[in-house]
Steps between C-alpha positions, in 0.01 A plus 500: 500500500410770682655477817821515320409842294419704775806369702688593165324841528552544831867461489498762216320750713726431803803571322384783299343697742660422830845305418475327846571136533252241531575507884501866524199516324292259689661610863319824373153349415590290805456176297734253589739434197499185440117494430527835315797313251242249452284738313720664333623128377099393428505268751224644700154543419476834714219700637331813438607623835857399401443653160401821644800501762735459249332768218549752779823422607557565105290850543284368144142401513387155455410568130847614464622195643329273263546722185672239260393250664 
């Protein structure tokens, strides 16, 4: 499913490239972190707006987001 790859892939990112928590992280996207642990769990069927939040909060592009996907 996708929903649960690019939580999967988002999870990678955020611990590769920031090592912050899921709370740290998403206090600095200022997403609330129980929503934001949804999508990284697949639970969510997120928006492009979210998407984009997130990607830069990451500092990669959307394509880089979804590479692998």
């Amino acid at each position: 499913m996708i929903q649960e790859e690019l939580g999967k892939r988002i999870r990678e990112l955020r611990t590769s490239k920031t090592g912050l928590s899921q709370e740290k992280f998403a206090h600095k996207i200022e997403m609330d972190r129980t929503y934001f642990a949804s999508v990284e769990a697949g639970k969510r069927n997120i928006s492009i707006t979210n998407i984009k939040k997130i990607a830069d909060g990451l500092d990669v592009t959307l394509s880089e987001l979804f590479t692998g996907l």
